[in-house]
SEVEX-930773 format. One line per 5 residues: number of its first residue (from 1); for each residue x, y, z of N, C-alpha, C, O. Coordinates in steps of 0.02 Angstrom, whole numbers, padded with zeros to 5 digits. Example, Ala and Ser with C-alpha at 12.3 -4.5 7.8 and 13.67 -1.06 7.14 Angstrom:
1> 00660,-00284,00390,00615,-00225,00390,00660,-00165,00390,00712,-00166,00423 | 00642,-00112,00354,00684,-00053,00357,00645,00002,00394,00670,00057,00402
END
This chain:
1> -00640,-00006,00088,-00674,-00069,00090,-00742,-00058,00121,-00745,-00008,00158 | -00802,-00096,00115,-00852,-00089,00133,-00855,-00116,00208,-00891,-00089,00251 | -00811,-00177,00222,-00818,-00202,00271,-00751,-00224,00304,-00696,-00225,00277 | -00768,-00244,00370,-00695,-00260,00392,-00682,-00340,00360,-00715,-00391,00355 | -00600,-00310,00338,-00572,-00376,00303,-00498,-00395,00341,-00473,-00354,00380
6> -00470,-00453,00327,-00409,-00453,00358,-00364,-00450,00279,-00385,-00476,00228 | -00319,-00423,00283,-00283,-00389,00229,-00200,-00424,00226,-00158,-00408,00269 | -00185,-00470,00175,-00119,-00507,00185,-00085,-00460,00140,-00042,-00427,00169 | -00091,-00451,00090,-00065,-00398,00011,-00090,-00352,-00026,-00145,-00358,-00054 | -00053,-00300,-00031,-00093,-00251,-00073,-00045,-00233,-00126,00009,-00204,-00121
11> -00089,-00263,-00196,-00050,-00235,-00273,-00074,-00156,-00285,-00127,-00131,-00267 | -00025,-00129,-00317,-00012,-00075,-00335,-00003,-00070,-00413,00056,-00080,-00429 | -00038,-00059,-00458,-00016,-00040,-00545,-00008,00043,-00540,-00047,00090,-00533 | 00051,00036,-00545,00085,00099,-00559,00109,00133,-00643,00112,00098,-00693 | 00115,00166,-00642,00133,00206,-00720,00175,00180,-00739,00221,00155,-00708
16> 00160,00181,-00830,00219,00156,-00852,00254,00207,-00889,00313,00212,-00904 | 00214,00237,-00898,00243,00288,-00978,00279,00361,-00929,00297,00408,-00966 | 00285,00368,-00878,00330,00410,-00817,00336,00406,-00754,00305,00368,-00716 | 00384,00453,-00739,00352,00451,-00657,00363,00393,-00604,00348,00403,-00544 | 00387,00337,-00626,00374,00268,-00589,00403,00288,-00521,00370,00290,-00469
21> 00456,00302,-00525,00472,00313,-00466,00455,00355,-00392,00472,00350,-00333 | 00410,00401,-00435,00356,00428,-00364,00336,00403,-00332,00316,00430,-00281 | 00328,00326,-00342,00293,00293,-00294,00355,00240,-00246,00341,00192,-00210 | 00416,00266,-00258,00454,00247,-00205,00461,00267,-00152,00477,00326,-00149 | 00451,00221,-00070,00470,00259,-00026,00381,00252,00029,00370,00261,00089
26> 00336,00233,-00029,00261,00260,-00006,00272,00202,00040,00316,00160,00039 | 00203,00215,00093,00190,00170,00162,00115,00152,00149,00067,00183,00127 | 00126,00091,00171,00049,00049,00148,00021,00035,00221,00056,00001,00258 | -00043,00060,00247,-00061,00045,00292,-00137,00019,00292,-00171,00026,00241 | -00163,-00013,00351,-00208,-00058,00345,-00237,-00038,00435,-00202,-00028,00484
31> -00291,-00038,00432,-00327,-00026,00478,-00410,-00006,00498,-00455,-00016,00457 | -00420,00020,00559,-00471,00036,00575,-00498,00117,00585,-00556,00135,00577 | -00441,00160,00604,-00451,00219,00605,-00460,00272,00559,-00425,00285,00510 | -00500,00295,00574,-00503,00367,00506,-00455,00413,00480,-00444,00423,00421 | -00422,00445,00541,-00370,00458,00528,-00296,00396,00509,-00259,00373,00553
36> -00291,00382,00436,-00256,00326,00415,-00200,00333,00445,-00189,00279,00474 | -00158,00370,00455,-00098,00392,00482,-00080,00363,00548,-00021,00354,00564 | -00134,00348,00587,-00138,00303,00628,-00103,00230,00624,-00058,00202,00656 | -00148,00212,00569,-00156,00146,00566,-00074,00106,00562,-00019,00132,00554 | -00098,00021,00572,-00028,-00003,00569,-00009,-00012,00501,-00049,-00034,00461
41> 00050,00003,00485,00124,-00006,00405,00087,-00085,00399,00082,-00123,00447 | 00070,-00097,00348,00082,-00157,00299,00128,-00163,00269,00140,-00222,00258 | 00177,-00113,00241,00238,-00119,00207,00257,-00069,00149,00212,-00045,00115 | 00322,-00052,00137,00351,00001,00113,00355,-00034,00032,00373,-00092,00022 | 00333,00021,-00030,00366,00004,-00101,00444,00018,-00091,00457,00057,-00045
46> 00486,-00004,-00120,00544,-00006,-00124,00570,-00012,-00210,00545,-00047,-00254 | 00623,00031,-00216,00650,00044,-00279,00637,-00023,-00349,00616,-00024,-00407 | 00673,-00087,-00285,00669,-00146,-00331,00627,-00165,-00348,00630,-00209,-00390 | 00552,-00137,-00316,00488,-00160,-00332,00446,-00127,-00381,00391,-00145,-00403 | 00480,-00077,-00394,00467,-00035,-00445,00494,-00052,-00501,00458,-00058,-00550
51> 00555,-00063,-00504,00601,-00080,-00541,00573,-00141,-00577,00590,-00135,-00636 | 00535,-00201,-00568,00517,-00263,-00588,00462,-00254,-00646,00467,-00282,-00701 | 00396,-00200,-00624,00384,-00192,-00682,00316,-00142,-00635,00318,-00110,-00582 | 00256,-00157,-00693,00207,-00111,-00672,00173,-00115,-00617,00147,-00065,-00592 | 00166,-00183,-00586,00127,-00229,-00517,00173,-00237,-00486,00214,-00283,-00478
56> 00158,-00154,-00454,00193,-00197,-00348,00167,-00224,-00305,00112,-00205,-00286 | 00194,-00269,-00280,00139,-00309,-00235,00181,-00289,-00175,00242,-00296,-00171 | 00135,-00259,-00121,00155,-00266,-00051,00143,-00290,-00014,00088,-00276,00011 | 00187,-00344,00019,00147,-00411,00066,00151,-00376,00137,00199,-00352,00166 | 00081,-00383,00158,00089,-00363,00238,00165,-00408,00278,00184,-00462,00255
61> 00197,-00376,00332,00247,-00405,00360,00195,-00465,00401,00207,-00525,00399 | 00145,-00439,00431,00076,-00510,00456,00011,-00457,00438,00003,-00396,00443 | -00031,-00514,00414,-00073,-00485,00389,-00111,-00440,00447,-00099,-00440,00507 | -00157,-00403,00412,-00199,-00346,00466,-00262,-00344,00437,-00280,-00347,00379 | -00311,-00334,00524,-00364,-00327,00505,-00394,-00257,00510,-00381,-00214,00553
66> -00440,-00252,00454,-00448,-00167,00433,-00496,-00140,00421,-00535,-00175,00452 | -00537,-00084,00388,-00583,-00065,00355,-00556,-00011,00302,-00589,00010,00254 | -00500,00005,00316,-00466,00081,00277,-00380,00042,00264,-00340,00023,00307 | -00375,00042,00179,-00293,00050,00168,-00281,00127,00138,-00320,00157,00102 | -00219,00151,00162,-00197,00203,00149,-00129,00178,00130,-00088,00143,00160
71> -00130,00215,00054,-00038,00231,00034,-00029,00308,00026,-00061,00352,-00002 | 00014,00306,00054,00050,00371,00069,00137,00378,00066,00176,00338,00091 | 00154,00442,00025,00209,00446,00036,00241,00479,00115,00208,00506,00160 | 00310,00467,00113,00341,00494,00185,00317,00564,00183,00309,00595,00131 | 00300,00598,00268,00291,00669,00239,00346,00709,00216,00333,00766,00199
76> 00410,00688,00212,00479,00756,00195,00485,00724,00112,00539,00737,00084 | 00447,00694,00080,00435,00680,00008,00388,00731,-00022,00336,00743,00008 | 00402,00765,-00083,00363,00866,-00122,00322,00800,-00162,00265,00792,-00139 | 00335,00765,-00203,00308,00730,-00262,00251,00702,-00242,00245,00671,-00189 | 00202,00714,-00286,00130,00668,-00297,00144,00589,-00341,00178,00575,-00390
81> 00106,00553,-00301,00091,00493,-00319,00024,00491,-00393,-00022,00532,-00393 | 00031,00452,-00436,-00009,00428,-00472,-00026,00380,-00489,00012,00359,-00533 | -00076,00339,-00475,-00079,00265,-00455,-00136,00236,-00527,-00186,00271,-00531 | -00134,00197,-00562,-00173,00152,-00594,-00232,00131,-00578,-00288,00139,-00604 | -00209,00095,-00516,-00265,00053,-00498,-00243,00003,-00433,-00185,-00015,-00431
86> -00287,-00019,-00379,-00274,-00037,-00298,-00297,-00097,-00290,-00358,-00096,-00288 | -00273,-00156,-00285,-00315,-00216,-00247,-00265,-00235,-00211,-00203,-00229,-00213 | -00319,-00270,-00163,-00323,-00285,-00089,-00325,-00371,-00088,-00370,-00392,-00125 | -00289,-00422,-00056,-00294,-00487,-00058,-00316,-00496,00042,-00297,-00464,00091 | -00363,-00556,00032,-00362,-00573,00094,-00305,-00599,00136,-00271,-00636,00101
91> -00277,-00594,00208,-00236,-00632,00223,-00260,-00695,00285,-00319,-00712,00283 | -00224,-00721,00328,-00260,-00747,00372,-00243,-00720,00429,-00183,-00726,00444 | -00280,-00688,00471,-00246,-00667,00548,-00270,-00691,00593,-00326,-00716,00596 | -00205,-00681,00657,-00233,-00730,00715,-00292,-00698,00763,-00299,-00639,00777 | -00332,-00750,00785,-00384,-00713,00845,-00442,-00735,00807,-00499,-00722,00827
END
């Protein structure tokens, strides 16, 4: 992101024609630090969310305010991710 935003959801278009499931398991985070790994979980893809169709939407558990989202799989996961395409929805946070 160019600037700091507060971050309620982040869609995910994932593959259709293989693979879908690589992207089970990944961690959506939202923050300020460079090193993303840091930053706080917005929320996990999960099988059933895959399962629904090509648009996962991951709703922050409360939204976060950020400059950097990172998806990442767990590190004891070998498989690469291949992603479509990333948007970001505003949320409202407190403060």
């Amino acid at each position: 992101m160019n600037q700091t935003e507060c971050v309620g959801n982040v869609v995910i278009y994932n593959r259709v024609d293989c693979c879908k499931y690589r992207l089970e398991g990944a961690i959506v985070r939202v923050g300020f630090d460079c090193d993303k790994a840091n930053n706080p979980i917005c929320g996990h893809v999960t099988r059933h969310m895959i399962d629904q169709n090509q648009r996962v939407d991951v709703l922050c558990n409360q939204a976060l305010m950020g400059k950097y989202i990172s998806i990442r799989l767990p590190v004891d996961v070998i498989e690469s991710m291949i992603l479509c395409e990333v948007e970001w929805y505003t949320g409202t946070c407190e403060g």
